[in-house]
C-alpha positions in Angstrom: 0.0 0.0 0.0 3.3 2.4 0.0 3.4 3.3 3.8 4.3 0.3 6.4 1.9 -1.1 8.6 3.1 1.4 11.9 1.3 4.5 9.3 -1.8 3.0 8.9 -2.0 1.4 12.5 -1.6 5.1 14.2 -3.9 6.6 11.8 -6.9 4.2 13.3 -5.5 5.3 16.7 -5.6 8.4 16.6 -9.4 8.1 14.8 -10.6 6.1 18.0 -8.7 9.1 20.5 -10.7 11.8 17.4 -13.9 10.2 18.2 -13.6 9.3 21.6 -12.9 13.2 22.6 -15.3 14.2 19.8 -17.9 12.2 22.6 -16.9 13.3 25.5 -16.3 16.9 24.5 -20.1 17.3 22.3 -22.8 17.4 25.3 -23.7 14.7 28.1 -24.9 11.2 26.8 -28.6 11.3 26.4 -29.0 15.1 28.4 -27.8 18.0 25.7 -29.4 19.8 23.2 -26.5 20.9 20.9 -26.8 24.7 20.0 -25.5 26.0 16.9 -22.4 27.9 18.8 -21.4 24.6 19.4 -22.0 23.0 16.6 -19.9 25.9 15.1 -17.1 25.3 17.4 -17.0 22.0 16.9 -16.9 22.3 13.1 -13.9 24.7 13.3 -12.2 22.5 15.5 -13.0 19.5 12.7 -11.7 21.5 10.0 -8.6 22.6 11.7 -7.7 18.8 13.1 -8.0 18.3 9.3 -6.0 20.9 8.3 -2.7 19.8 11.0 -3.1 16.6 9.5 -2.8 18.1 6.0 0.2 20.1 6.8 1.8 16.5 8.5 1.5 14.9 4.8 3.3 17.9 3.3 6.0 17.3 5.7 6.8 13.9 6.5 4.9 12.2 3.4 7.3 9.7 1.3 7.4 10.9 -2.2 6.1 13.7 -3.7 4.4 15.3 -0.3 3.1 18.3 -1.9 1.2 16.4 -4.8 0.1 14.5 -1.9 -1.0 17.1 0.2 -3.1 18.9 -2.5 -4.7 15.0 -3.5 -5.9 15.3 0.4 -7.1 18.4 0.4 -9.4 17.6 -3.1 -10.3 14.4 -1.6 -11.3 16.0 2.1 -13.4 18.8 0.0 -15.4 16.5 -2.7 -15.9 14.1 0.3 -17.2 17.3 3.0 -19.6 19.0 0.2 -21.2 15.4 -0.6 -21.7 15.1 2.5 -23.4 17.8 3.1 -26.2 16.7 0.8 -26.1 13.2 3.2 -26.7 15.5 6.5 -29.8 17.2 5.0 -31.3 13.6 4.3 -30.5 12.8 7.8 -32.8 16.0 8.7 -35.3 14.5 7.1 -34.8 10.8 8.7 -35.2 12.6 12.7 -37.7 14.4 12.0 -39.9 11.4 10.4 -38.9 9.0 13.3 -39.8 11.8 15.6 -36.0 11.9 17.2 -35.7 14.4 19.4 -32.5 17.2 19.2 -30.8 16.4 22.5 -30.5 12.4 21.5 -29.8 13.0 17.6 -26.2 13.3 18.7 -26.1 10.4 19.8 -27.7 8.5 16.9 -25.0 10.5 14.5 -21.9 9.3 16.5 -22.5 5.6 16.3 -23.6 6.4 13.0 -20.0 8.2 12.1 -18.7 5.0 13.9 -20.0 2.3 11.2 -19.4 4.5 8.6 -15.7 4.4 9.5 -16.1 1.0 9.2 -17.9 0.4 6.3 -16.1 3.1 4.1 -12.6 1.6 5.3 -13.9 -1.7 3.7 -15.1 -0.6 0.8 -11.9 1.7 -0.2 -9.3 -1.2 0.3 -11.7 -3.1 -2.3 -11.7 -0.2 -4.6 -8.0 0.1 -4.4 -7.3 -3.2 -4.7 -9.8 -3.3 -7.5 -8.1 -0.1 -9.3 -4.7 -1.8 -8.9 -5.8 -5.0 -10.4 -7.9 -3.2 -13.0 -7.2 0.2 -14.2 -10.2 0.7 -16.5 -12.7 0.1 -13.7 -11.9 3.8 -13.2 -13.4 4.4 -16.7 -17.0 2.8 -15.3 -16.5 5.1 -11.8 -16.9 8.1 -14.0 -19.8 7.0 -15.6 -21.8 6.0 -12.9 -20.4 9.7 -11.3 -22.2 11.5 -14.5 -25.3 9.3 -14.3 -25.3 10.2 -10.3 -24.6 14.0 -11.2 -27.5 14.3 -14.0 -30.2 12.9 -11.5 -29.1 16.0 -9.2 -30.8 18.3 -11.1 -33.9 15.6 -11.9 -34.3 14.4 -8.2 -37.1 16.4 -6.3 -36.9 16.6 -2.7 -40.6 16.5 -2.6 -40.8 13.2 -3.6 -38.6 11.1 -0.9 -38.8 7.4 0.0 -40.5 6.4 3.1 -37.8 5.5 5.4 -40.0 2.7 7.3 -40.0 0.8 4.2 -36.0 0.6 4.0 -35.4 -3.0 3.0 -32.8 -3.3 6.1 -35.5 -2.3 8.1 -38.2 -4.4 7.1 -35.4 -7.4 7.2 -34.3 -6.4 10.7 -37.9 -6.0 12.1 -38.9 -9.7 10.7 -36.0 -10.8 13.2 -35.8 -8.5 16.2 -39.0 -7.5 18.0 -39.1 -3.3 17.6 -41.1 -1.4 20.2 -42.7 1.7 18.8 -41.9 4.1 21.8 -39.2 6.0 22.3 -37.1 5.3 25.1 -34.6 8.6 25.9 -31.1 7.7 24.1 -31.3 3.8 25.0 -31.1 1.6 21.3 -32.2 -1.7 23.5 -34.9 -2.1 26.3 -36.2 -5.1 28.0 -39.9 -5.4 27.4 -41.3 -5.8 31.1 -44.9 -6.9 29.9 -43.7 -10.0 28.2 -40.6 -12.6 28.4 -38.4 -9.7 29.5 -36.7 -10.8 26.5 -34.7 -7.1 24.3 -36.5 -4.8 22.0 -35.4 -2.3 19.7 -36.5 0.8 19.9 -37.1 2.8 16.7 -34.1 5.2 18.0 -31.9 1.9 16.6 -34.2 1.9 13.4 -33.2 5.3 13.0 -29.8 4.5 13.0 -30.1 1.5 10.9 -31.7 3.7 8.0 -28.8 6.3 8.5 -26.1 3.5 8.1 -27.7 2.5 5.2 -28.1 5.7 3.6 -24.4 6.4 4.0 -23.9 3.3 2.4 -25.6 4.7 -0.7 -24.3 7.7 -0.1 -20.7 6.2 -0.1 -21.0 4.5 -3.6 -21.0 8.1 -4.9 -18.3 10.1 -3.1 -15.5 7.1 -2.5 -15.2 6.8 -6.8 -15.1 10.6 -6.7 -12.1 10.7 -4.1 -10.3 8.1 -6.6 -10.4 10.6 -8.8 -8.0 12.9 -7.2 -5.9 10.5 -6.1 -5.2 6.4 -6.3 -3.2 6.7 -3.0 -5.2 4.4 -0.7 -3.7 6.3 2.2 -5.1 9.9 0.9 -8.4 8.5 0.0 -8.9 6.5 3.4 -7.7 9.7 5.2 -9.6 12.3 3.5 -12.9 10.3 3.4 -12.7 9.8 7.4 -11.8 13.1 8.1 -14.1 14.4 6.1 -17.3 12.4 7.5 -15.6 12.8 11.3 -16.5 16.3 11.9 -20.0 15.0 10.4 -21.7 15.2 13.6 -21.0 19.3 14.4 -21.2 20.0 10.9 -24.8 18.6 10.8 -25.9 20.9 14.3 -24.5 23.7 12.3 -26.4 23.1 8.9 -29.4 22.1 10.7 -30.4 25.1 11.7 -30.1 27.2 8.4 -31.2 24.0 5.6 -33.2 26.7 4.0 -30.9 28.3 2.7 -28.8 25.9 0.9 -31.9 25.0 -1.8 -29.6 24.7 -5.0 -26.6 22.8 -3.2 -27.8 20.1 -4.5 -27.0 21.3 -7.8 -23.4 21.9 -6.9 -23.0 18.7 -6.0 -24.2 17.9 -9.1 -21.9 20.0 -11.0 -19.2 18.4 -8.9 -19.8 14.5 -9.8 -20.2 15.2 -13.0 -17.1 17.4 -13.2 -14.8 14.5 -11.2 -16.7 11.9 -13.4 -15.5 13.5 -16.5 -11.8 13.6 -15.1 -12.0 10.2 -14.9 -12.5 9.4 -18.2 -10.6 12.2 -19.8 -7.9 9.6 -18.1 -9.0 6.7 -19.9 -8.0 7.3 -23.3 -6.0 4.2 -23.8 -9.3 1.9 -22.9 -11.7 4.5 -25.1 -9.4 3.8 -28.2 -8.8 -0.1 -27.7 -12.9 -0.1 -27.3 -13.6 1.5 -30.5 -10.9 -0.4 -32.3 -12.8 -3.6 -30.9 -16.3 -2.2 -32.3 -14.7 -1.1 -35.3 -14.1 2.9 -34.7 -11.0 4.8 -34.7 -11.4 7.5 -32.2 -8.1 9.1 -30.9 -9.1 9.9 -28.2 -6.2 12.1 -26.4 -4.7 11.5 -22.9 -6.2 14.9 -20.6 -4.7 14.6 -16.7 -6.6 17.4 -15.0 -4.1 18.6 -12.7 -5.4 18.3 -8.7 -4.6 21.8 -8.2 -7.2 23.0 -10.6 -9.3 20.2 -9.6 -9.4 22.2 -6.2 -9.7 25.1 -7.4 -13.1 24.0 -9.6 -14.7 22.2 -6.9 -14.3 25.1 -4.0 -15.3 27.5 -6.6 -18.5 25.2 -7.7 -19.3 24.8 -4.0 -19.2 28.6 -3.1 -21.1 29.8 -5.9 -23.7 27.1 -5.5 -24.4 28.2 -1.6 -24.1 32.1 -1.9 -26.8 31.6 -5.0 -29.2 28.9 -2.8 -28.6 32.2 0.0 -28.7 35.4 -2.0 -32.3 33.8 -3.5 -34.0 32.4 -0.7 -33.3 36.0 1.1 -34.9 37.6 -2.1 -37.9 35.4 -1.5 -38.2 35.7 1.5 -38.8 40.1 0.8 -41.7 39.4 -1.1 
C-alpha cells in the first residue's frame, strides 16, 4: 500500500482518541441539546484537526508530499460537500422517526462510527480493485455522470419512506421493535412479556442512516479516486471528512433553508470529477472503439489536482451564496 503497517496502525489510533474526545467533548450522553455555537465550534475544531493533518502529509509524506497534500485536500473537499447533501437527508430521517434534538447526537456518532467501518472496507476493495484493474476507473466516471444528471432531476418533494428501508423491514422480521421512544437507549427489555430485548425505533433510525451512508458512499469514494489512487489519501480524506460529520450537521441544521440549489453543486461536482476520470482513460476508449470497429483518438487529458481544487471550491461557493442570496430575495416578497 506504500506506507508500512506502523502509518496506517496510528492513523486508526488516533481516529478512536478523534472520536472518543469528539464524545466526550459534544454534550452529556442522552441530556444536551447541541446549539448552533457549538456545533460551530466544533466544526472549526474538525476543520482545523484536518488541516494539522494536512500540513503532517506535506511534511513527513514519502514521495512527492506536496502532490500529496493537495490530493488530500481535493479528496477532504469533494468528500465534506457530498456530504453535506447526506446530513440534510438525515434532517429529514429525525424528523420522520420523531427523534428528538438532545439524542440525535447520539444516533450520529454511532452512525459516524459504522461508517468508518464500512467506508474503510469498501476503499481497500476499490483500491485493490483499481490496482488490479485500471479501466474500472473508466465505469466510476460514468456512474459519477449518471449520479450528477439525477441532481438536477431528483425532487426533494418526492422522498422514499424510510420505514419501508429493505434493512429495516429485514431487521424487524428478526428483532421485535417497540414503537416508543425510550430517551437515548437503542435496547430495552420489554417488562410486559418474556423480559426478553427490543429495539426501539431510535436503533431503526440508526439503521436507515447506516444505510443511507452506504448509498451515499458509492457516490463520493469513486469521486475521491479521482484525485488521487493513493489508498492512504483517499482512506484519510474520506474519514476526516465524515468525522466532523456530527458538528457539521448541528450547524447546517439550523439554516437547511438556505442551501436550496446545493444540490446542484454537488451535481456540478460528480459530473465534473466523473468527467476527469474518463478524460484519463484514453488508452481503454481507443482499444474499445478499435474492438467495435471505430477509430477515435481519443487524447490523454490529466486534470491537474490543483485545478481540480480550485473547480470544486469555486462550484461549492457559488452554489451556496446563489441557494442564500435567492432564498433572502424570496423571503422580501
Amino acid at each position: 500500500m506504500g506506507l508500512p503497517l506502523w502509518a496506517w496502525i496510528v492513523f486508526y489510533i488516533l481516529v478512536f482518541v478523534m472520536l472518543i474526545a469528539d464524545l466526550k467533548m459534544f454534550g452529556k450522553k442522552g441530556e444536551h441539546e447541541v446549539n448552533v455555537k457549538e456545533a460551530l465550534q466544533m466544526t472549526g475544531v474538525w476543520i482545523g484537526v484536518s488541516l494539522l493533518f494536512c500540513g503532517a502529509i506535506e511534511l513527513w509524506y514519502p514521495g512527492d508530499s506536496h502532490e500529496k497534500a493537495i490530493e488530500f485536500l481535493a479528496g477532504y473537499l469533494i468528500e465534506k460537500s457530498l456530504s453535506m447533501d447526506n446530513l440534510f437527508v438525515f434532517l429529514m430521517l429525525f424528523s420522520f422517526f420523531g427523534v428528538e434534538r438532545k439524542y440525535q447526537h447520539e444516533v450520529l456518532f454511532w452512525g459516524i462510527f459504522g461508517a468508518l467501518v464500512l467506508r474503510s472496507i469498501f476503499i481497500f476493495a476499490g483500491a485493490a480493485m483499481v490496482e488490479r484493474f485500471e479501466w474500472v476507473l473508466g465505469l466510476f466516471g460514468l456512474f459519477l455522470l449518471y449520479t450528477g444528471g439525477k441532481m438536477f432531476s431528483h425532487n426533494d418533494e418526492q422522498a422514499s419512506d424510510p420505514s419501508k428501508n429493505i434493512i429495516v423491514r429485514w431487521f424487524k422480521k428478526l428483532f421485535p421493535v417497540t414503537d416508543k421512544m425510550h430517551e437515548e437507549k437503542f435496547f430495552i427489555k420489554d417488562t410486559t412479556g418474556k423480559g426478553r430485548w427490543v429495539a426501539t425505533p431510535l436503533f431503526v433510525t440508526l439503521l436507515v442512516i447506516e444505510t443511507t451512508d452506504v448509498a451515499f458512499a458509492v457516490d463520493s469514494i469513486p469521486a475521491v479516486f479521482s484525485v488521487s489512487r493513493d489508498p492512504f489519501i483517499v482512506l484519510t480524506s474520506n474519514i476526516f471528512a465524515i468525522l466532523g460529520l456530527r458538528a457539521l450537521y448541528f450547524a447546517l441544521a439550523a439554516v437547511a433553508k438556505y442551501f436550496k440549489y446545493l444540490k446542484y453543486g454537488l451535481g456540478v461536482i460528480l459530473i465534473f470529477v466523473g468527467i476527469k476520470m474518463l478524460l484519463a482513460m484514453d488508452e481503454y476508449i481507443n482499444g474499445l472503439g478499435q474492438i467495435v470497429g471505430l477509430n477515435i483518438n481519443m487524447p490523454h487529458i490529466e486534470v491537474p489536482t490543483s485545478l481540480s481544487l480550485l473547480i470544486i471550491f469555486g462550484v461549492l461557493v457559488i452554489s451556496m451564496l446563489l441557494s442564500v442570496a435567492v432564498t433572502r430575495i424570496e423571503n422580501k416578497k
